[in-house]
N, C-alpha and C positions, 0 to 999 in steps of 0.2 A: 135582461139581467137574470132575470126567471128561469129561464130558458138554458143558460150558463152553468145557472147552478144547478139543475136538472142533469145536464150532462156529466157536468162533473162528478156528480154523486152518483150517476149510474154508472159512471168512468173505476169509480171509485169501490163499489160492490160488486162489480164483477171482478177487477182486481183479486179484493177479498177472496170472493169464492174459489178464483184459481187455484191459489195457496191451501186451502181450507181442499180444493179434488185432488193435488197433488201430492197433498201428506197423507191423506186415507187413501194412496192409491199403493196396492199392492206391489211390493218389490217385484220385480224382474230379476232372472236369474242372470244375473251379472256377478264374475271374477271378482270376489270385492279383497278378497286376497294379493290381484297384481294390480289393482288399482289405489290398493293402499300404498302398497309398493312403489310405486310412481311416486305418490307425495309422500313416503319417506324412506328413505335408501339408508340404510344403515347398513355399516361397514361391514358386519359381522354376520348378515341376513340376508340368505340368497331366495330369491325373488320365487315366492310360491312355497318357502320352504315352510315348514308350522312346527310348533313346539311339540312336544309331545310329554307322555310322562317319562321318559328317562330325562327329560332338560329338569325334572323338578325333583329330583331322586334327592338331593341333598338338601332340601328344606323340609323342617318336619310340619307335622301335618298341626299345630298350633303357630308356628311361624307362618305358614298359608294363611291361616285366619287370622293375620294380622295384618300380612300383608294387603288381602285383600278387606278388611276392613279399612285400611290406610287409602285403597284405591277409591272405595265407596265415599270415603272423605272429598277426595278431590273432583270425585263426579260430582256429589252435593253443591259444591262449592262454584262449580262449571255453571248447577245446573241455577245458582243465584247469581251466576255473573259476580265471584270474588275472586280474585287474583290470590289476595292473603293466604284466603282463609286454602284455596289449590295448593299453594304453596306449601303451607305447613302440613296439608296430607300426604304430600311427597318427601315431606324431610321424615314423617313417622314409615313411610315407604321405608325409605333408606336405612334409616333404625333397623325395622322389620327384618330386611336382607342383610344389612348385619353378618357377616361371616359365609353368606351363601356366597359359592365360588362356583365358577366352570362352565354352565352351560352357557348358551347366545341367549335361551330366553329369561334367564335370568340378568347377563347385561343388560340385554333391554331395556327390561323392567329397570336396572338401575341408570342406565343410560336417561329413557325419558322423565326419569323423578327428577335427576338433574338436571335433564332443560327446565323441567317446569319451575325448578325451585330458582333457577337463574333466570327468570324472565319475571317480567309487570302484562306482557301482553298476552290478553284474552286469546287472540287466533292462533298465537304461537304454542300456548299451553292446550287449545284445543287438538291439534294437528299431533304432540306429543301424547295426549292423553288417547287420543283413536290407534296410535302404536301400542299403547302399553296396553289396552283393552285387548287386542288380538293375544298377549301373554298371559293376562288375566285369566281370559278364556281359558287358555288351555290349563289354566293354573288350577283353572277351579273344574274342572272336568281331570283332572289329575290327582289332585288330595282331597283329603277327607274335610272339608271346611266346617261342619258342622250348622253350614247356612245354606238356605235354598235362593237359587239365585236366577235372576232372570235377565237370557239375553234378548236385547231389544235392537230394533234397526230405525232408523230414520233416515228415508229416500233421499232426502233434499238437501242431506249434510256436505260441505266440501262439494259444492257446483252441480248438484245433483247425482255426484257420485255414490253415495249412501254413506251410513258410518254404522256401526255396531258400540253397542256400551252394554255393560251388565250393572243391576241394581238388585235391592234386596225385596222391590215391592213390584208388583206387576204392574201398578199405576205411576204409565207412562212419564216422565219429566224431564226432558231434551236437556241435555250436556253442550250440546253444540249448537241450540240456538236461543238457552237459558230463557229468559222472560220472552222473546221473540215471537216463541214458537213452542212455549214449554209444555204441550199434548201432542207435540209431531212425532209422529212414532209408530211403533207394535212390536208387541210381545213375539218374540220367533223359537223362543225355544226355554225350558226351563230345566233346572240345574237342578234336581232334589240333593239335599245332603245327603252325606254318606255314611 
């Protein structure tokens, strides 16, 4: 019986440590632009295309800071595992944009605040929330936010695909696998305000 449990438990921490080498393992320069694309096809987004600052010319540059505060909401919310509390950072999204018309990375943007706000399901609000992040991106590398922002990657997100999020603090706190895995990650790039 000794002997059982021995294995077990060693069964059992090297498991752990897998997980534990493979989130401190350095991204690989992987497409993560058409691999996002794979898992989501939107109507209006052609595969590899990226937003730029003419997509955001019609959002003034305090509506950015709104909006991407409204995003920061939803990541929070990702990153405690609440549905609700996602949701209601996607209905102040939607507020945020508010009158912004025209460009594809601003449907987006409103396209995935309305998945999230229509759904209860964790995966489904995550997989929406890793689209809106690549607009964010560009949202926040395009106006003047007056917040410094940091973009982060986590290897192991979506099957080992990776996934990209921005936050306001460089210490680490997983969106995508909330309590799970909530130090899986790295800083990859930093946003200074403008």
């Amino acid at each position: 019986m000794k002997t059982m449990k021995l294995i077990f438990n060693i069964c059992l921490l090297l498991s752990l440590m897998a997980f534990v080498v493979a989130c401190n393992k350095p991204a690989e320069n992987v497409d993560t632009e058409a691999t996002t694309e794979e898992r989501h096809e939107h109507e209006d987004m052609h595969e590899g295309e990226q937003a730029t600052t003419a997509d955001f010319s019609g959002i003034s540059d305090e509506q950015s800071k709104n909006v991407i505060s409204s995003y920061l909401e939803v990541k929070d919310a990702l990153v405690a595992t609440e549905a609700d509390q996602a949701k209601e950072g996607a209905k102040k999204m939607l507020a945020a944009l508010e009158g912004a018309e025209g460009s594809r990375a601003v449907s987006g943007l409103k396209e995935d605040a309305r998945h999230i706000v229509d759904t209860d399901e964790m995966e489904y609000i995550r997989e929406h929330f890793d689209q809106m992040s690549q607009n964010i991106y560009a949202l926040a590398k395009a106006k003047n936010t007056g917040m410094t922002l940091y973009k982060q990657h986590c290897p192991m997100a979506f099957d080992n695909q990776g996934a990209y999020w921005l936050s306001s603090s460089k210490e680490i706190r997983n969106p995508y696998f909330g309590d799970k895995m909530l130090k899986c990650g790295a800083v990859k790039e930093t946003i200074a305000s403008k």
